[in-house]
C-alpha positions in Angstrom: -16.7 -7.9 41.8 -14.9 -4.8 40.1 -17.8 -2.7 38.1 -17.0 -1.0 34.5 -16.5 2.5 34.6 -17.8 4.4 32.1 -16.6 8.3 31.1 -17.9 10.3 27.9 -14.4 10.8 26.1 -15.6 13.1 23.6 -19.2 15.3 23.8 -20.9 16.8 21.7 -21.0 20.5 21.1 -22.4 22.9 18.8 -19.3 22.3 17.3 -19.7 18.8 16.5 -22.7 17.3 16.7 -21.9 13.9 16.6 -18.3 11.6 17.9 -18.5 7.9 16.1 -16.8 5.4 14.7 -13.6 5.2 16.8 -10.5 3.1 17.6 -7.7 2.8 20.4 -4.6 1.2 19.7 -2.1 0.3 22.9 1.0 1.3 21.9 4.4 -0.6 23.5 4.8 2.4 25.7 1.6 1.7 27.5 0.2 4.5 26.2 -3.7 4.7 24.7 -4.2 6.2 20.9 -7.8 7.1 20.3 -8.6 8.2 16.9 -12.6 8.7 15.7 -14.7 10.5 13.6 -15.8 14.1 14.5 -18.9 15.4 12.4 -18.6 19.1 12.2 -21.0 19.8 9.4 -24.1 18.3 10.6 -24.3 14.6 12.0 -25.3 12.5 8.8 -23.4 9.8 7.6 -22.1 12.3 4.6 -22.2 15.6 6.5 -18.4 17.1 7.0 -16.3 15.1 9.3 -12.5 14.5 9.9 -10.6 12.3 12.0 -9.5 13.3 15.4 -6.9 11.7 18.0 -6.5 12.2 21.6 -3.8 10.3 23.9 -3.7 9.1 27.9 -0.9 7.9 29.6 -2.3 6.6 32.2 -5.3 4.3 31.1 -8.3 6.6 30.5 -8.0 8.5 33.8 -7.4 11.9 31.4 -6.7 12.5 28.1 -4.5 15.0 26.3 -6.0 17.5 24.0 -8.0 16.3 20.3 -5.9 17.2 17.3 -6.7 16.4 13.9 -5.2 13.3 12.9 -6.7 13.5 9.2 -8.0 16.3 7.7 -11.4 15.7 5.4 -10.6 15.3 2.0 -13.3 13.9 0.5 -16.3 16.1 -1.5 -18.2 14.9 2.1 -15.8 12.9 4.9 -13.5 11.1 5.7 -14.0 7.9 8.9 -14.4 4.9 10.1 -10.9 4.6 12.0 -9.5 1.3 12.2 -5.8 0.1 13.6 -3.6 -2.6 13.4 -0.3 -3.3 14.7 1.7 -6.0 13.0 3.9 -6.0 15.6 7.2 -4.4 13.6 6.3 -1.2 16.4 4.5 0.4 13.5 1.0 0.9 13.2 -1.4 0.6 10.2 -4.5 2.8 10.2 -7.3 2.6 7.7 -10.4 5.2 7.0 -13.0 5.5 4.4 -13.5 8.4 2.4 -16.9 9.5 1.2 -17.6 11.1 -1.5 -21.5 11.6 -2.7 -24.4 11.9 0.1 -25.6 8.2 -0.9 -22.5 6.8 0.6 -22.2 4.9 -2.5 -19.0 6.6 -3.6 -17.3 5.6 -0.5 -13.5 3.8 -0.5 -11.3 2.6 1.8 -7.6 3.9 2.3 -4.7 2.8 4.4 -1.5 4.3 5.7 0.7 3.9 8.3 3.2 5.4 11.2 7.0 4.2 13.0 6.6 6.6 15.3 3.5 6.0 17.7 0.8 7.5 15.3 2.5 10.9 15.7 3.4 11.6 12.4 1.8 8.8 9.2 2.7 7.8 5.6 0.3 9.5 2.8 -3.1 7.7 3.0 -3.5 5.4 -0.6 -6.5 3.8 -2.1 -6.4 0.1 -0.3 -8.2 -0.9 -3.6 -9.4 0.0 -7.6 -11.1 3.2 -7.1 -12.9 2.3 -11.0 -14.5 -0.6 -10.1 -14.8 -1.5 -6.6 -17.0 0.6 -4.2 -17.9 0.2 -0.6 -15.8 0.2 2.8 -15.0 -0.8 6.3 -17.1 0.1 9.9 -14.3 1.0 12.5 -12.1 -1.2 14.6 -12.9 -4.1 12.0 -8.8 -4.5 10.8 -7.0 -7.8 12.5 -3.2 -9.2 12.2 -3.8 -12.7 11.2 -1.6 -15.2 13.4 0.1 -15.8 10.3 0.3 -11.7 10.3 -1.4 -10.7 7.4 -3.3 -8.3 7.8 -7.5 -8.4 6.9 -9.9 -6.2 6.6 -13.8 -7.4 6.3 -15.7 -4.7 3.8 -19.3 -4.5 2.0 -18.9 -4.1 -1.3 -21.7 -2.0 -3.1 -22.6 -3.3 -6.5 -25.1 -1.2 -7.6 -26.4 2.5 -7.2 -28.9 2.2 -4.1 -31.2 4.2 -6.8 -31.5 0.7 -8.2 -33.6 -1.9 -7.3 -31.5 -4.1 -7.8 -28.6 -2.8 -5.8 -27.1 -5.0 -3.0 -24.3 -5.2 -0.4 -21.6 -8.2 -0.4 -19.1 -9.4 1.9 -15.5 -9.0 0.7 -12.5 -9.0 2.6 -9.4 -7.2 1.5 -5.6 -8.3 2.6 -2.1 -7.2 3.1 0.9 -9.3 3.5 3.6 -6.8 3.1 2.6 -4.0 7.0 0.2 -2.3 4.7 1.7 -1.3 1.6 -0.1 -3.1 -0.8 -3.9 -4.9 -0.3 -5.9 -7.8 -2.3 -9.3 -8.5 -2.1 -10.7 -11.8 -2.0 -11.1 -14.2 -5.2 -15.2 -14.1 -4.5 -17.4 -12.2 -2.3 -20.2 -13.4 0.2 -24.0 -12.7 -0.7 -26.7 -12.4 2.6 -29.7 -13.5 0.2 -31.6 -10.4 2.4 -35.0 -9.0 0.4 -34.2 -5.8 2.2 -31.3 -4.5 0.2 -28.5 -3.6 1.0 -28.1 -7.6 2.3 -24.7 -7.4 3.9 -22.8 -4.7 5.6 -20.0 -3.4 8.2 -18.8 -7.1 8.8 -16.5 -8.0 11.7 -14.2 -10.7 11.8 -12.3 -12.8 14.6 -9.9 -15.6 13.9 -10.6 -19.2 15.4 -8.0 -21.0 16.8 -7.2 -23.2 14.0 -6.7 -19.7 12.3 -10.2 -19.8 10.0 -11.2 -16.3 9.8 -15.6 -15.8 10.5 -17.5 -13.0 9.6 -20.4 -11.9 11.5 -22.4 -9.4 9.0 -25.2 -6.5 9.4 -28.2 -7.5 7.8 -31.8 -6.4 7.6 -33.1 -10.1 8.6 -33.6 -9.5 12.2 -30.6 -11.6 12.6 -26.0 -11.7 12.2 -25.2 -13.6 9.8 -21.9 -15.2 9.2 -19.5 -16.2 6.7 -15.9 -17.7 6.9 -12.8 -17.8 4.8 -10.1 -20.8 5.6 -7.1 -19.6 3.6 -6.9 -16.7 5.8 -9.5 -14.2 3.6 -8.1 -15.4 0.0 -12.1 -16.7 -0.6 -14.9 -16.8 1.6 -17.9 -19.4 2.0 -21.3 -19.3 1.7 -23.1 -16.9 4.5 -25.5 -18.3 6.9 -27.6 -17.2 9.9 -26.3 -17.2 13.1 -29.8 -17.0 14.3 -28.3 -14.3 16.7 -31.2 -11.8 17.0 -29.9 -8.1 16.3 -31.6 -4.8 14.1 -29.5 -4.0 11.3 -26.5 -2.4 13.4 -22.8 -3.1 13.3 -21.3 -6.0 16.0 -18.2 -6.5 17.4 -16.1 -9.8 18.2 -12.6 -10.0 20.2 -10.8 -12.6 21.3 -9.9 -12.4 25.2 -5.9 -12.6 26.2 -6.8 -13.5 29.2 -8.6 -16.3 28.8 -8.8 -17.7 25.3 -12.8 -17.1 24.9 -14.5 -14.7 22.7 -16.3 -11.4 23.3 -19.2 -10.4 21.2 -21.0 -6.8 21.9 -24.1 -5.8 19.8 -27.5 -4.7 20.0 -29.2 -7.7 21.2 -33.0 -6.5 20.3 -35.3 -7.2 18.4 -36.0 -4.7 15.1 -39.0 -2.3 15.9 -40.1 -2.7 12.1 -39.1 -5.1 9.3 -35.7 -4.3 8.1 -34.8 -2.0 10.5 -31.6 -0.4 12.0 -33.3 0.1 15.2 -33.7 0.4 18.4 -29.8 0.7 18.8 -30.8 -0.8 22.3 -29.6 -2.2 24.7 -25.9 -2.9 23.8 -25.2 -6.6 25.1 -22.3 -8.7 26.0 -22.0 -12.3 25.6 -19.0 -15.3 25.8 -18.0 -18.1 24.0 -15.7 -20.7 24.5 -15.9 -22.8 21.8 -14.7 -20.7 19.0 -18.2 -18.9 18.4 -20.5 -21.9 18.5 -22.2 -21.2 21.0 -22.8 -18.2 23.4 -23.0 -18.2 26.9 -23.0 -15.2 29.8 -25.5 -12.6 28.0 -25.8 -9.7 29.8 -26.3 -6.0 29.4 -23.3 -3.7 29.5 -25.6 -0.7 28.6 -29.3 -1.6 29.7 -30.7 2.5 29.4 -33.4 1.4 26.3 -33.6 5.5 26.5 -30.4 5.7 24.9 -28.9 4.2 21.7 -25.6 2.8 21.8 -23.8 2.3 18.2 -20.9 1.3 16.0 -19.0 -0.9 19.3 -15.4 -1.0 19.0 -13.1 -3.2 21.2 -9.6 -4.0 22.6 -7.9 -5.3 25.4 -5.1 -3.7 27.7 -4.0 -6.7 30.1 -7.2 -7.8 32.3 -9.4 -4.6 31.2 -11.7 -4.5 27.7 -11.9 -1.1 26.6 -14.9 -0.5 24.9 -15.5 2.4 22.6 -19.0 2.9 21.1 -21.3 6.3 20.7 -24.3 7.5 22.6 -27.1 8.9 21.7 -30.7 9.2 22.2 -33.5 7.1 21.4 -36.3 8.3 19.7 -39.3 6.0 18.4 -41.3 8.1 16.8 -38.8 9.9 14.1 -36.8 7.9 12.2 -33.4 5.9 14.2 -30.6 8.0 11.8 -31.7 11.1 13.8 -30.4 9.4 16.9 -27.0 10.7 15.6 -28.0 14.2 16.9 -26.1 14.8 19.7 -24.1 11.9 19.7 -21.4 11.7 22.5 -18.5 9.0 22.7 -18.2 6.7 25.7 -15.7 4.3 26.5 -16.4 1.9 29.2 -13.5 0.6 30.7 -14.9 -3.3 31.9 -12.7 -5.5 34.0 -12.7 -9.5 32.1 -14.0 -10.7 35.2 -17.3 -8.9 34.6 -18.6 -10.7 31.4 -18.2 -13.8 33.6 -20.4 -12.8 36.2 
């Protein structure tokens, strides 16, 4: 049976001390576009970061040079690269800028490119800048089989100086390639004592098109919600009763096959509320349109590693996963595991998860 291969795409340096939050979009030409977040100002979630991009043409064996594919300007970042390709031979790329050390004042934008991510439109606020805070993990934009275009977000509600500040699940939506984006009529609560409730959703698309949401929470658990008019409302959330620490997940639908892929941190959290441990990073199947899961296994089983923010896409019969590697440390807090942050791709034949 044919093993993943695994390659550190982007290292840390004294340069940049931490590669995250990345995307790679297969462009018609066969060619990989990888674009992620380089932190060049510290590795906190507000230190100074822009996005970079880096090209292979011939399926991760080497890569071209990084270039800067956004320059930061936000008061602290810019990241969280997502694509899309509506299938017009464009590509539609979002990013959130961030602009106070809270993360609070964080937004999404969108723009997009005709010519193979080369050259892009001017990003533009994907929503009111006034009155609606909060923003997208990476990889989390899909084209709808009716091809709109959705985007799962957390938005923030309240200062997180307030106690009574909390995180809801709101998707946002385009039907005209990007240029113009509505949120959903309500939002999603996680009723989670441990504020922020919900946060960095993902979404994958059943067959009978109903979008689900599986959501970060601090319940020791994913929760999920769903929206059946293809992110125009969303449902109630419940608990999956998946166990995971308050990290990001990610859930992809395999060509191949028909079933779906879900990679997260299958541990349990080392405290109440927790992010952490960010340990192992876990693969499991389902193939009945999320009901159940089936074919748990480890694609990162190092527990002296943390392995963070998963993205995920397909080229033919190989799952490229893209994630960030760190260290783990269990006696300072889990954040400082973004010290000397590297960013892998594994490069996993299907065949593998069914093993």
């Amino acid at each position: 049976m044919a093993e993943p291969q695994f390659d550190i795409v982007a290292h840390h340096s004294e340069r940049y001390q931490r590669h995250s939050e990345g995307a790679i979009a297969i462009l018609p030409d066969g060619q990989w576009l990888l674009g992620w977040t380089a932190f060049y100002g510290g590795f906190h979630d507000a230190s100074p970061a822009h996005i970079l991009a880096m090209r292979s043409d011939d399926r991760g064996e080497t890569w071209s040079e990084p270039v800067v594919m956004l320059e930061n300007d936000g008061k602290c970042n810019v990241m969280n690269v997502c694509f899309a390709q509506p299938g017009d031979g464009s590509i539609v790329m979002s990013h959130v800028r961030t602009d106070d050390e809270t993360c609070f004042y964080s937004w999404p934008f969108s723009r997009k490119s005709t010519d193979g991510g080369h050259t892009w439109t001017p990003h533009k606020p994907m929503v009111d800048l006034d009155t609606w805070r909060g923003f997208p993990a990476n990889d989390r934009m899909i084209v709808h089989s009716s091809g709109r275009l959705i985007t799962p977000m957390a938005l923030n509600t309240v200062r997180p100086d307030r106690e009574d500040g909390r995180g809801l699940l709101q998707p946002v939506r385009s039907d005209d390639v990007g240029e113009t984006w509505q949120l959903s009529s309500n939002a999603a609560p996680v009723r989670d004592p441990n504020r922020p409730g919900a946060s960095e959703p993902a979404v994958f698309e059943k067959k009978d098109g109903t979008l689900v949401f599986y959501i970060r929470t601090r319940l020791g658990t994913i929760w999920a919600a769903e929206s059946r008019d293809r992110g125009e409302s969303v449902s109630e959330s419940w608990d999956t009763g998946i166990q995971s620490p308050a990290t990001p997940c990610i859930v992809g639908r395999i060509p191949s096959t028909g079933d779906l892929l879900l990679i997260w941190n299958n541990a349990k959290p080392d405290r109440p509320g927790s992010g952490g441990p960010r340990t192992p990073m876990t693969t499991a199947v389902s193939r009945d349109d999320g009901v159940t899961w089936t074919n748990v296994k480890n694609l990162e089983p190092d527990t002296s590693r943390s392995y963070m923010y998963p993205a995920l896409t397909f080229d033919g019969d190989t799952a490229l996963v893209l994630y960030s590697q760190g260290k783990t440390d269990s006696v300072v807090k889990w954040s400082t595991n973004w010290h000397s942050t590297s960013l892998k791709l594994a490069r996993v034949p299907v065949e593998w998860f069914y093993e």
